[in-house]
CHARMM-style PDB file with segment names, atoms N, HN, CA, C and O in Angstrom:
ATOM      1  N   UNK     1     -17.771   1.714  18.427  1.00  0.00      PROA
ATOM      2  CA  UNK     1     -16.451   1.702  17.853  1.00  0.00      PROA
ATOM      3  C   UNK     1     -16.440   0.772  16.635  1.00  0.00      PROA
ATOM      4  O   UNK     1     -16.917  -0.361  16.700  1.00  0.00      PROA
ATOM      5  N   UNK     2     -15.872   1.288  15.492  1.00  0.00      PROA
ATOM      6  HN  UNK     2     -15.485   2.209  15.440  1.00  0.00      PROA
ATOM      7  CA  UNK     2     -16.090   0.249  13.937  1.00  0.00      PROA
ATOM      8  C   UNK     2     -15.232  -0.640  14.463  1.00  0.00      PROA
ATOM      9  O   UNK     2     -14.428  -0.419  15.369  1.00  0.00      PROA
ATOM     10  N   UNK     3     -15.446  -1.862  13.764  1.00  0.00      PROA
ATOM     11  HN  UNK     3     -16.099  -2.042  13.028  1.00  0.00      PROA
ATOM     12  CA  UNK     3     -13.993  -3.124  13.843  1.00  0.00      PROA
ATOM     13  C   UNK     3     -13.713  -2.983  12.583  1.00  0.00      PROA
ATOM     14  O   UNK     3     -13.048  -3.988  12.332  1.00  0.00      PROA
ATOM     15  N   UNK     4     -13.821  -2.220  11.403  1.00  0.00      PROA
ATOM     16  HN  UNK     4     -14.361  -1.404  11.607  1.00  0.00      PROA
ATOM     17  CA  UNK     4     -12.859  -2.368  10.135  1.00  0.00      PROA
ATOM     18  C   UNK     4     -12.829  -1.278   9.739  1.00  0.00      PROA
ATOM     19  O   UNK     4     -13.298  -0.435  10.504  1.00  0.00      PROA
ATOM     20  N   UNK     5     -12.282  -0.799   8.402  1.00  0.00      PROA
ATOM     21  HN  UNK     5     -11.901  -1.484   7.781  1.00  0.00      PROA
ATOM     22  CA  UNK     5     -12.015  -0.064   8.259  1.00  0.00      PROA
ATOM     23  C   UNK     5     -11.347   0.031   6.479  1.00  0.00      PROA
ATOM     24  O   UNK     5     -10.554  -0.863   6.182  1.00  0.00      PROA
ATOM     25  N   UNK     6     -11.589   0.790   5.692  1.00  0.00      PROA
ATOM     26  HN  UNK     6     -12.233   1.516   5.933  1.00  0.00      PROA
ATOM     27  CA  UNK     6     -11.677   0.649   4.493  1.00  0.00      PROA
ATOM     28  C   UNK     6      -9.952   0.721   3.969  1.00  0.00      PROA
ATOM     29  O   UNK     6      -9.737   1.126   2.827  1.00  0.00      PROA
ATOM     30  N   UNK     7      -8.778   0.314   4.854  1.00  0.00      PROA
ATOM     31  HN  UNK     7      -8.952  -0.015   5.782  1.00  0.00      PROA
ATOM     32  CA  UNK     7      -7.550   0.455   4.399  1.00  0.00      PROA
ATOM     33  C   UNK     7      -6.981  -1.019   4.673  1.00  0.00      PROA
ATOM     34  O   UNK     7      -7.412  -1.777   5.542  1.00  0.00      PROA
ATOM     35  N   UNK     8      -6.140  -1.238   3.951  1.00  0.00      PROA
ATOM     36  HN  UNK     8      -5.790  -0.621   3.245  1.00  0.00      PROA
ATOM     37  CA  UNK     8      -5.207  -2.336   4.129  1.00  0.00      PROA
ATOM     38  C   UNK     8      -3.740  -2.049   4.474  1.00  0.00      PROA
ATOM     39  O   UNK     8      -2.885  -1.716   3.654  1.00  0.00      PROA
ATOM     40  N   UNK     9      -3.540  -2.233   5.909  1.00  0.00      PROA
ATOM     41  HN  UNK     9      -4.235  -2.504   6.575  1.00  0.00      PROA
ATOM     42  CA  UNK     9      -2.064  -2.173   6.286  1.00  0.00      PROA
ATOM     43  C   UNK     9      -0.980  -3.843   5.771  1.00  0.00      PROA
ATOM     44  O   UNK     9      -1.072  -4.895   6.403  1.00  0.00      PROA
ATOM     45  N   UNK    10      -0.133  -3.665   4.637  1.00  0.00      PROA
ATOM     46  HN  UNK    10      -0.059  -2.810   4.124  1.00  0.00      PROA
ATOM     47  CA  UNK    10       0.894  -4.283   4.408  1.00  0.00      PROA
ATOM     48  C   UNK    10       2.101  -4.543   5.109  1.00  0.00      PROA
ATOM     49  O   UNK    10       2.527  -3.443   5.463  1.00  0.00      PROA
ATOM     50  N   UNK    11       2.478  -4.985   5.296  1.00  0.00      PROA
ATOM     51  HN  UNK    11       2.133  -5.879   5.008  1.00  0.00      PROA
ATOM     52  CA  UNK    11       4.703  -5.250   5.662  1.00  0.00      PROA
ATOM     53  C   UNK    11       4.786  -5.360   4.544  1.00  0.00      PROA
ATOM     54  O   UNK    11       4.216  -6.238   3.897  1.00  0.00      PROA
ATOM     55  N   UNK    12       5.892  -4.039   3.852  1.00  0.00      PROA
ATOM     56  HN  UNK    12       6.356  -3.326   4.378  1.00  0.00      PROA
ATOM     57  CA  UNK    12       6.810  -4.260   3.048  1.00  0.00      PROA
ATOM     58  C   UNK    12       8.212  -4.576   3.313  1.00  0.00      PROA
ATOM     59  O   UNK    12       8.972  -4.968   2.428  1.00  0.00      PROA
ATOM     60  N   UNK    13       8.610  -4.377   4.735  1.00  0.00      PROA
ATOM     61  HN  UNK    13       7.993  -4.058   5.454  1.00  0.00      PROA
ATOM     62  CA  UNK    13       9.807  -5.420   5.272  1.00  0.00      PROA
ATOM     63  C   UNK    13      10.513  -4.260   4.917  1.00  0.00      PROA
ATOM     64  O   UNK    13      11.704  -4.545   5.040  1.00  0.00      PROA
ATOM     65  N   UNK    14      10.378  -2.955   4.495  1.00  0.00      PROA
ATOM     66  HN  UNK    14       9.410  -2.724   4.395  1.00  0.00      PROA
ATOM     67  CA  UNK    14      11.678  -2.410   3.996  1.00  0.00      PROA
ATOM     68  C   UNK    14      11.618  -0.728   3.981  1.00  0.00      PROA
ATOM     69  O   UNK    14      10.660  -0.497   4.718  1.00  0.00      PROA
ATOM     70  N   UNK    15      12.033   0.287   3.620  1.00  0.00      PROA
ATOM     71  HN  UNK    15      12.812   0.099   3.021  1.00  0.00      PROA
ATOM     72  CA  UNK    15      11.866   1.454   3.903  1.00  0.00      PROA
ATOM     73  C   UNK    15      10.720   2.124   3.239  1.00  0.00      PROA
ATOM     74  O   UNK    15      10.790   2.625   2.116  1.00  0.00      PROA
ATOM     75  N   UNK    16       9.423   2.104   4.159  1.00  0.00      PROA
ATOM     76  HN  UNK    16       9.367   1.697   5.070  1.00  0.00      PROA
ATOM     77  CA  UNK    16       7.792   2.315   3.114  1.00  0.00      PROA
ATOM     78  C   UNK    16       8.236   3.734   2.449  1.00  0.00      PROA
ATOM     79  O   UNK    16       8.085   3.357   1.287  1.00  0.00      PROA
ATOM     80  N   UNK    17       8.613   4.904   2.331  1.00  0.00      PROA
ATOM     81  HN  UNK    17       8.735   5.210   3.275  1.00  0.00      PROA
ATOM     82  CA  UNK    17       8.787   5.797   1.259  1.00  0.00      PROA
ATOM     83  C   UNK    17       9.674   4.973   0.387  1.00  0.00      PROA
ATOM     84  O   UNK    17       9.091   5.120  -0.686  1.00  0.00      PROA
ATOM     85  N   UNK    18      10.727   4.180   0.126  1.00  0.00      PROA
ATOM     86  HN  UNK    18      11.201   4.060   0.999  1.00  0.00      PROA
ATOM     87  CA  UNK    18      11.058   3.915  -0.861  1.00  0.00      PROA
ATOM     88  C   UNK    18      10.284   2.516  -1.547  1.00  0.00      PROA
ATOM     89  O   UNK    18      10.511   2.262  -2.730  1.00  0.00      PROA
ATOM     90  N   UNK    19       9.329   1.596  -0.711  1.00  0.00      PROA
ATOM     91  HN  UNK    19       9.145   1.802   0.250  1.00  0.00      PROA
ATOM     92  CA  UNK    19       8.910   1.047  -1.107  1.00  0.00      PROA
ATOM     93  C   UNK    19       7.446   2.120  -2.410  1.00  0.00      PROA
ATOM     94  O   UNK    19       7.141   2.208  -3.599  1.00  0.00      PROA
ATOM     95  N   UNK    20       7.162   2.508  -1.446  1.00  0.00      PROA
ATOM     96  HN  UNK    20       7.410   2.436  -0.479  1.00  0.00      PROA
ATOM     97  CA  UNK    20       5.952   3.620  -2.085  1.00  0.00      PROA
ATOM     98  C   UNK    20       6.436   3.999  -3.589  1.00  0.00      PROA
ATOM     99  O   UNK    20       5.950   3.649  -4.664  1.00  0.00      PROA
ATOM    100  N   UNK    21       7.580   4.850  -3.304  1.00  0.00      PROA
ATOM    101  HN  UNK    21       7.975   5.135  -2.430  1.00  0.00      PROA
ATOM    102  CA  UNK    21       8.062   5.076  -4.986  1.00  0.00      PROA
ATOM    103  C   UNK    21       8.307   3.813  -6.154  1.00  0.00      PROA
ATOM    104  O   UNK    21       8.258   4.062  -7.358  1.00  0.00      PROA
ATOM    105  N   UNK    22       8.508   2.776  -5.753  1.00  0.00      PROA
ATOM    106  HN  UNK    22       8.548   2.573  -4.775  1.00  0.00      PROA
ATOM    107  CA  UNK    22       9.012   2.070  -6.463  1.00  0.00      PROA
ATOM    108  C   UNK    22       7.576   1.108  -6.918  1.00  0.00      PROA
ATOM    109  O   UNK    22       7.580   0.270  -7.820  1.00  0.00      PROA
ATOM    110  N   UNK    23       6.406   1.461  -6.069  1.00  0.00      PROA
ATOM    111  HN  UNK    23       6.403   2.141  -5.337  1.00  0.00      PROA
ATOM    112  CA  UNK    23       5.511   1.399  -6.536  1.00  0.00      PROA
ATOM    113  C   UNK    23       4.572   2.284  -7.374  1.00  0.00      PROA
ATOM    114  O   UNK    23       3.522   1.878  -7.871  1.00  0.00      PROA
ATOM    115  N   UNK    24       5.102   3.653  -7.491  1.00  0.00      PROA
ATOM    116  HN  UNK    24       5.955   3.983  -7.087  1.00  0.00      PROA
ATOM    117  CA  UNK    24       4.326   4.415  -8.136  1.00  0.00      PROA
ATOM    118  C   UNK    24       4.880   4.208  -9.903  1.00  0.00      PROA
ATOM    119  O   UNK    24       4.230   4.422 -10.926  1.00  0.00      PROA
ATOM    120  N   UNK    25       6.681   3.590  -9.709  1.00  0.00      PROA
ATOM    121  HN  UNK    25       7.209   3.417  -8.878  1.00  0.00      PROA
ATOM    122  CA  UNK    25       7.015   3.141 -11.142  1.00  0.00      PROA
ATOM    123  C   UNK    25       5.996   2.337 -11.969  1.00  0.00      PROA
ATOM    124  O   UNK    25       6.006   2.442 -13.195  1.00  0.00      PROA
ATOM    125  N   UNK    26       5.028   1.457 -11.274  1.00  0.00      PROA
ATOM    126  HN  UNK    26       5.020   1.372 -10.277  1.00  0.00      PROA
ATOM    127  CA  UNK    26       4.390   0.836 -11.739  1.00  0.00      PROA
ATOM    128  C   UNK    26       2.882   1.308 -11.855  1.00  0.00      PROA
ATOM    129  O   UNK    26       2.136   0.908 -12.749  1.00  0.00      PROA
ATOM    130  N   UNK    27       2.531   2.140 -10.929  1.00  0.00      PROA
ATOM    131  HN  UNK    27       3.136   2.465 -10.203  1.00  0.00      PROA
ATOM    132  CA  UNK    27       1.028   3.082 -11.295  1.00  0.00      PROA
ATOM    133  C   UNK    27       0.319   2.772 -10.425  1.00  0.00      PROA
ATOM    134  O   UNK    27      -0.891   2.901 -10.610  1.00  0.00      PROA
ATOM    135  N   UNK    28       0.820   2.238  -9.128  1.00  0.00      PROA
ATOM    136  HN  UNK    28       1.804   2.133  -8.978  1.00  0.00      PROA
ATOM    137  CA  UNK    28      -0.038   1.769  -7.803  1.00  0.00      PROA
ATOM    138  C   UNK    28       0.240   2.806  -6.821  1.00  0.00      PROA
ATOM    139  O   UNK    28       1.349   3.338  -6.880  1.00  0.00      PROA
ATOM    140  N   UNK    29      -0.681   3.225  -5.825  1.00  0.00      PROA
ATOM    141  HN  UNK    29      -1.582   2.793  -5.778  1.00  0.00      PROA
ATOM    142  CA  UNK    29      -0.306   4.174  -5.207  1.00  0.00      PROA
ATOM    143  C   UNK    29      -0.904   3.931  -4.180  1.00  0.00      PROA
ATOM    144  O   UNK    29      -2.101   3.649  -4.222  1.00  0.00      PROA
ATOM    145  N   UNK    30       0.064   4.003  -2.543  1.00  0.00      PROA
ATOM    146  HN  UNK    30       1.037   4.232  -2.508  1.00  0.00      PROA
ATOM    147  CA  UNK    30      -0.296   3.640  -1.385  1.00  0.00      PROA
ATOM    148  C   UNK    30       0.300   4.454  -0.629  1.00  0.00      PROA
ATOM    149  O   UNK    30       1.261   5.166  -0.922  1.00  0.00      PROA
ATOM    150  N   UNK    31      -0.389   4.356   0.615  1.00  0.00      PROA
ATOM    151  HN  UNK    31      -1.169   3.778   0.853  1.00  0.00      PROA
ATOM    152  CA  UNK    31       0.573   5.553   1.355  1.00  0.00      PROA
ATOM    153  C   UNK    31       2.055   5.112   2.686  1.00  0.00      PROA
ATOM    154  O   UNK    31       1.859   4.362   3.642  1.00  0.00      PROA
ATOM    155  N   UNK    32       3.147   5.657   2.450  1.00  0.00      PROA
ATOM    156  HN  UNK    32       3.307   6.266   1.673  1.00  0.00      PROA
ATOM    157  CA  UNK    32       4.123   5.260   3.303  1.00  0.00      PROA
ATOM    158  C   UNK    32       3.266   5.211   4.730  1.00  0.00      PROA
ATOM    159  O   UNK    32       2.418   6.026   5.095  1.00  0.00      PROA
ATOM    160  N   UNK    33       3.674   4.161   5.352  1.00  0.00      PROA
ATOM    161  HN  UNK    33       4.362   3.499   5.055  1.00  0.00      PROA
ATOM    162  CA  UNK    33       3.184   3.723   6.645  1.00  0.00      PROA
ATOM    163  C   UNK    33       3.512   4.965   8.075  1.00  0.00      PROA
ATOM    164  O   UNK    33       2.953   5.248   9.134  1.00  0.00      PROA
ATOM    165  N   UNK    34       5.327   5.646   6.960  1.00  0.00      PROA
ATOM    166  HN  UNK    34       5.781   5.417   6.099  1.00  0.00      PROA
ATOM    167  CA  UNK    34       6.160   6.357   7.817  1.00  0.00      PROA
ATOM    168  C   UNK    34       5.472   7.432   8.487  1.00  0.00      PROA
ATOM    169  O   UNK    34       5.503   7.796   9.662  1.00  0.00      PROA
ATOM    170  N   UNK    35       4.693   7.964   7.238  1.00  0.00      PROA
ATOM    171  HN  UNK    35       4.668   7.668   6.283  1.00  0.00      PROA
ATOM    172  CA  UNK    35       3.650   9.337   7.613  1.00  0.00      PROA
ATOM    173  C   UNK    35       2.703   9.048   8.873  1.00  0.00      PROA
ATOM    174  O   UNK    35       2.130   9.952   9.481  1.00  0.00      PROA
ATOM    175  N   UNK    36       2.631   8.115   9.097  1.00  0.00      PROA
ATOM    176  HN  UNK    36       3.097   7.380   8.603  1.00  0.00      PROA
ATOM    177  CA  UNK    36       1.572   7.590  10.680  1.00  0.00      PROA
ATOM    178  C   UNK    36       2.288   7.820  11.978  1.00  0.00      PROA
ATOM    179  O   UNK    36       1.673   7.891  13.043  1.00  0.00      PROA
ATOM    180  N   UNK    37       3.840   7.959  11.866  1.00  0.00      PROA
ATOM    181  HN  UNK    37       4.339   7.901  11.002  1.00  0.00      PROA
ATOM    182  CA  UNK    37       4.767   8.211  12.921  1.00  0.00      PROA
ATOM    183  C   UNK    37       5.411   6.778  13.323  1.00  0.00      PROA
ATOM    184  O   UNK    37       4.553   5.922  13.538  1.00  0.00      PROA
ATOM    185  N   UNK    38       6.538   6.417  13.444  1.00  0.00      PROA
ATOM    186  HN  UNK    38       7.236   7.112  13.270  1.00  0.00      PROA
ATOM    187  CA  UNK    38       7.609   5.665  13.611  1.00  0.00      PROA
ATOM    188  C   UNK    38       7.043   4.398  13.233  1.00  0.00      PROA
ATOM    189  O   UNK    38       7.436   3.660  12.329  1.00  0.00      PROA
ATOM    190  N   UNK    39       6.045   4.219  14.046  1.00  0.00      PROA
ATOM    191  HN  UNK    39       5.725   4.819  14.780  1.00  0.00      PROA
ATOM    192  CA  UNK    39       5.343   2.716  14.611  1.00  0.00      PROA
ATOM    193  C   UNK    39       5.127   2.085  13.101  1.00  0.00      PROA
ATOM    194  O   UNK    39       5.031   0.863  12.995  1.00  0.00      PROA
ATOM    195  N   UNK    40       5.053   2.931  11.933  1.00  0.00      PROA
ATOM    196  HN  UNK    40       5.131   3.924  12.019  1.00  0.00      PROA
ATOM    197  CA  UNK    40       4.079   2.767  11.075  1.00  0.00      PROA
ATOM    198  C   UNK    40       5.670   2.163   9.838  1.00  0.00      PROA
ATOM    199  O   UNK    40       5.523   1.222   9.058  1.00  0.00      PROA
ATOM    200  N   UNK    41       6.747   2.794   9.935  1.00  0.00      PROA
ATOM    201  HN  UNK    41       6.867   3.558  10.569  1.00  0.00      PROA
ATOM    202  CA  UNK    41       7.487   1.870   9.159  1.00  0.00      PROA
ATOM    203  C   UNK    41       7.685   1.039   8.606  1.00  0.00      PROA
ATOM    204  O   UNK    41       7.100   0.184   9.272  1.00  0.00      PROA
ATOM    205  N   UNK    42       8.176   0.465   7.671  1.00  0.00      PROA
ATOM    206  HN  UNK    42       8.650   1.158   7.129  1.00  0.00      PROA
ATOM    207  CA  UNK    42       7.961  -0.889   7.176  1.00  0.00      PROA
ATOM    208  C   UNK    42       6.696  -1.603   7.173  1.00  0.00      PROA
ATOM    209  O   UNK    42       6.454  -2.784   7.423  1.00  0.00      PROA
ATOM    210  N   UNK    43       5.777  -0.432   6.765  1.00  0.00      PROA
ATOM    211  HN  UNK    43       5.973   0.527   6.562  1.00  0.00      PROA
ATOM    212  CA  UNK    43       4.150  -0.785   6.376  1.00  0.00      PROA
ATOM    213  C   UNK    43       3.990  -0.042   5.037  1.00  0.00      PROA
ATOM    214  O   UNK    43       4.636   0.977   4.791  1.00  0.00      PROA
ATOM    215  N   UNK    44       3.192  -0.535   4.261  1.00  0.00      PROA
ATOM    216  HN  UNK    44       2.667  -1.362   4.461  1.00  0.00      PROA
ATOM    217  CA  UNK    44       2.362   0.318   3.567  1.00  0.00      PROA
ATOM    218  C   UNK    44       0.931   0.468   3.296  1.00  0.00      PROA
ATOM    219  O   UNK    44       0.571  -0.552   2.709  1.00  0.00      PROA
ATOM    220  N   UNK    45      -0.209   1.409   3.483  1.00  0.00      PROA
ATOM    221  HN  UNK    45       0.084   2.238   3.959  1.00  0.00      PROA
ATOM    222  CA  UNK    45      -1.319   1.641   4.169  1.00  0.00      PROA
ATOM    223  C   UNK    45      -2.040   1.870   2.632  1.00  0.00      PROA
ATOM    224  O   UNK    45      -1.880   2.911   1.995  1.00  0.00      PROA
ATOM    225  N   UNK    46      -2.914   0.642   2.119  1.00  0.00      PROA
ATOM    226  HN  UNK    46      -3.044  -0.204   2.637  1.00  0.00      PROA
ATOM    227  CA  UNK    46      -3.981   0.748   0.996  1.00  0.00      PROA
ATOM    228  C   UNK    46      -5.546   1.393   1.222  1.00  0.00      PROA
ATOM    229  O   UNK    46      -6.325   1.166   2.148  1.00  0.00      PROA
ATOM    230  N   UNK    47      -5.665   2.005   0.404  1.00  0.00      PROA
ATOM    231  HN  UNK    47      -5.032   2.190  -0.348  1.00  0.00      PROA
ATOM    232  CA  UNK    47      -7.388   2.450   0.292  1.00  0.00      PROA
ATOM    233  C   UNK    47      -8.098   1.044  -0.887  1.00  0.00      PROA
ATOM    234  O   UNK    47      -7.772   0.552  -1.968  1.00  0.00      PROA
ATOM    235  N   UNK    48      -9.240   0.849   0.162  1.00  0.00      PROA
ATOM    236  HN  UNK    48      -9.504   1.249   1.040  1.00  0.00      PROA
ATOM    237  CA  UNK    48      -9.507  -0.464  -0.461  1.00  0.00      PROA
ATOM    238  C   UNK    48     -11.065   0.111  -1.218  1.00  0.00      PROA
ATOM    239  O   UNK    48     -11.953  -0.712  -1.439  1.00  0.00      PROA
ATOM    240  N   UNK    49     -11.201   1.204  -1.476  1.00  0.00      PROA
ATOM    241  HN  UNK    49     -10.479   1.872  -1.297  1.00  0.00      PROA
ATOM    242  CA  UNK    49     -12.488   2.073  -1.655  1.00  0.00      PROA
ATOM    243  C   UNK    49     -12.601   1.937  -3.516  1.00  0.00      PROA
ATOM    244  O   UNK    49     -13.510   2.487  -4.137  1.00  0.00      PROA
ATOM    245  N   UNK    50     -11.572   1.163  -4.150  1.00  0.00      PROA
ATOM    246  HN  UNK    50     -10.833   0.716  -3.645  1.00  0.00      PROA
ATOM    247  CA  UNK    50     -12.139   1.074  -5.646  1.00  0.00      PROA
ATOM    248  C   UNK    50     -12.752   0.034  -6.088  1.00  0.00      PROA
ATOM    249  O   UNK    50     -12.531  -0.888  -5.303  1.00  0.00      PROA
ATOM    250  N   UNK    51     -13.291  -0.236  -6.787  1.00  0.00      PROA
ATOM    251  HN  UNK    51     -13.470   0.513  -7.425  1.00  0.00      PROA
ATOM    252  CA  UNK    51     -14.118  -1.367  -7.355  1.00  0.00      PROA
ATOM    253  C   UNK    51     -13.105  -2.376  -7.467  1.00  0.00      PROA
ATOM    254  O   UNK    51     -11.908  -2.153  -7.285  1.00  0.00      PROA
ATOM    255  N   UNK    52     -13.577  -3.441  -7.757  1.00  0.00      PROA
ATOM    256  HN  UNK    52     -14.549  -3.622  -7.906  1.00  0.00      PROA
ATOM    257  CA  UNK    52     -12.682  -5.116  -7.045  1.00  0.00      PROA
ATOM    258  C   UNK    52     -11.942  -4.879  -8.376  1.00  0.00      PROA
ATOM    259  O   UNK    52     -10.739  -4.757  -8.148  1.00  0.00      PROA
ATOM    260  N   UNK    53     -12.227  -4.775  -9.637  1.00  0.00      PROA
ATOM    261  HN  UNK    53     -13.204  -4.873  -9.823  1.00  0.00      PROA
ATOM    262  CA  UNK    53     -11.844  -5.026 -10.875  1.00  0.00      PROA
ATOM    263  C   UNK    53     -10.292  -4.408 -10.895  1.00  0.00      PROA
ATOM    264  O   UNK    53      -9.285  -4.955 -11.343  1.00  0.00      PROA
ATOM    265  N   UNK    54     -10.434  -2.902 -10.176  1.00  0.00      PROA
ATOM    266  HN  UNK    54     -11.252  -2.457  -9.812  1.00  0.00      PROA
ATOM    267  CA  UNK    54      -9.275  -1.688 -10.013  1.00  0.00      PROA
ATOM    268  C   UNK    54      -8.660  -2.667  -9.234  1.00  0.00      PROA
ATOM    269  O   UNK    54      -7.831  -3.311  -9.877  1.00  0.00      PROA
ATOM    270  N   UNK    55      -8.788  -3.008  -8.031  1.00  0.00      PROA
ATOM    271  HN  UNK    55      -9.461  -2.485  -7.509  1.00  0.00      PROA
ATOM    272  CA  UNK    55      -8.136  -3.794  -7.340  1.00  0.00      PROA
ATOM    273  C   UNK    55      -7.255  -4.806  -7.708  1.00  0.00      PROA
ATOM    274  O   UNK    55      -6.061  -4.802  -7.408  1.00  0.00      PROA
ATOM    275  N   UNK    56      -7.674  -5.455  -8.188  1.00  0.00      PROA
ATOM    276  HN  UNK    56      -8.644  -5.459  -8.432  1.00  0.00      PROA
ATOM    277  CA  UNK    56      -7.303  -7.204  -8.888  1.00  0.00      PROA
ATOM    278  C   UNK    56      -6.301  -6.375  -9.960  1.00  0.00      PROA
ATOM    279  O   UNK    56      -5.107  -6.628  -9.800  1.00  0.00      PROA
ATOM    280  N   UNK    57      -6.584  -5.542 -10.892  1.00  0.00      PROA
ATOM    281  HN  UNK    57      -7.554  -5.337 -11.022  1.00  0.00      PROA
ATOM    282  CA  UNK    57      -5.133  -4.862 -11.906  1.00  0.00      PROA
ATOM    283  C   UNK    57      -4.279  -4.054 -10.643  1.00  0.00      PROA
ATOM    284  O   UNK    57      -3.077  -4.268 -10.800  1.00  0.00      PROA
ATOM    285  N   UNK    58      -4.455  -3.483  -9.850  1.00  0.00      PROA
ATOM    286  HN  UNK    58      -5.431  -3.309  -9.723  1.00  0.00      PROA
ATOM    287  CA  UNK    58      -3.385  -2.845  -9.419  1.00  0.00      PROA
ATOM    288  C   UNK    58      -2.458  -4.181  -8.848  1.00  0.00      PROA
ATOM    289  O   UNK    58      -1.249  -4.211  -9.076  1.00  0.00      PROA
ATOM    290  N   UNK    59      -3.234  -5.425  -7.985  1.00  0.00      PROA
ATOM    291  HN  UNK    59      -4.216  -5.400  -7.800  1.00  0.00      PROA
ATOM    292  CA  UNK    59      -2.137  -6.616  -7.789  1.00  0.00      PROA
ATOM    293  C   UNK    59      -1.404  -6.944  -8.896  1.00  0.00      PROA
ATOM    294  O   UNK    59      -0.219  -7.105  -8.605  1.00  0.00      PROA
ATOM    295  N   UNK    60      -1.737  -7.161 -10.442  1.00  0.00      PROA
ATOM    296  HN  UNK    60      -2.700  -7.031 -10.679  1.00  0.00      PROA
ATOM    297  CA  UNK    60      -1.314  -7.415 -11.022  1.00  0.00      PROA
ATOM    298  C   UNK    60      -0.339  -6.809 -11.471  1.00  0.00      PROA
ATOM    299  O   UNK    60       0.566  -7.456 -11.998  1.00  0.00      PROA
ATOM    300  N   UNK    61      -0.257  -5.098 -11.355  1.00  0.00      PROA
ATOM    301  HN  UNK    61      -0.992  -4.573 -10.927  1.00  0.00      PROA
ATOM    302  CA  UNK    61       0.908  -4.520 -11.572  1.00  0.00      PROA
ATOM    303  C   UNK    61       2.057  -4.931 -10.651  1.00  0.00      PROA
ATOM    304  O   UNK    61       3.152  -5.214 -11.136  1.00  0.00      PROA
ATOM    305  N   UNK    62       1.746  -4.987  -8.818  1.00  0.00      PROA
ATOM    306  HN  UNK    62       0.857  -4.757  -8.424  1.00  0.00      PROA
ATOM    307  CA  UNK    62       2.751  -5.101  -8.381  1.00  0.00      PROA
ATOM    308  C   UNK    62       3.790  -6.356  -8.442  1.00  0.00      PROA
ATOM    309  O   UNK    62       4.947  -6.609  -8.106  1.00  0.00      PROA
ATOM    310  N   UNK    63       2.984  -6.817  -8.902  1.00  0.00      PROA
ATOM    311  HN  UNK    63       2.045  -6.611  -9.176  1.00  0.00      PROA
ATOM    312  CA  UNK    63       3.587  -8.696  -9.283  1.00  0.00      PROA
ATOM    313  C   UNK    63       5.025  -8.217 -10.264  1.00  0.00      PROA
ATOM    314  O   UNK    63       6.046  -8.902 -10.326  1.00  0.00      PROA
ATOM    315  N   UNK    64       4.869  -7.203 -10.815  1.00  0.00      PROA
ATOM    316  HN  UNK    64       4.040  -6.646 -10.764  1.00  0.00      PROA
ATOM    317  CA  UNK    64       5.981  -6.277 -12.225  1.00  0.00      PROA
ATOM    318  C   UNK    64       7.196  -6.353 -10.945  1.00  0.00      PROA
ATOM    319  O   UNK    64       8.310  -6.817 -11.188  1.00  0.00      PROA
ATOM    320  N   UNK    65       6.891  -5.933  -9.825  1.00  0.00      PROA
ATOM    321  HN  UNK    65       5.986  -5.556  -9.628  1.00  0.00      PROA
ATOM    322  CA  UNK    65       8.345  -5.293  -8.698  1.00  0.00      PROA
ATOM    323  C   UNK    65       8.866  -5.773  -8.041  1.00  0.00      PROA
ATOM    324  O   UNK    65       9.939  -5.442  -7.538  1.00  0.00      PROA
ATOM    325  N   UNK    66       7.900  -7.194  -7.770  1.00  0.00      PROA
ATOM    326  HN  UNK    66       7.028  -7.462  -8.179  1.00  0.00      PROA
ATOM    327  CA  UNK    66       8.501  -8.513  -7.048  1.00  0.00      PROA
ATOM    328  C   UNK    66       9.265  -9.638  -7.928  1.00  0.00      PROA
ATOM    329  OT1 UNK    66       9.723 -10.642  -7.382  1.00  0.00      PROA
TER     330      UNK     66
END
């Protein structure tokens, strides 16, 4: 059985499809937690599969929404 796994589950504390959109204003794209079924709400679920560089600019965009 793996112990990790190439995604990052967030708390966005708030409704993950509208968190999701309000991140795509900015060019980051994650998936609503909602699509996992109830439990998954007020999450949002990252693919951590791009190079660190992609990574480190997409934080920097979301820093724009906070």
């Amino acid at each position: 059985m793996p112990k990790a796994t190439f995604y990052i589950w967030a708390k966005c504390g708030v409704n993950s499809m509208d968190f999701v959109k309000k991140m795509l204003e900015v060019g980051v794209v994650a998936t609503p937690g909602v699509g996992f079924g109830s439990q998954g709400e007020g999450y949002v679920r990252f693919s951590a599969t791009c190079p660190e560089e992609r990574i480190k600019e997409a934080c920097e965009r979301l820093k724009k929404i906070f």
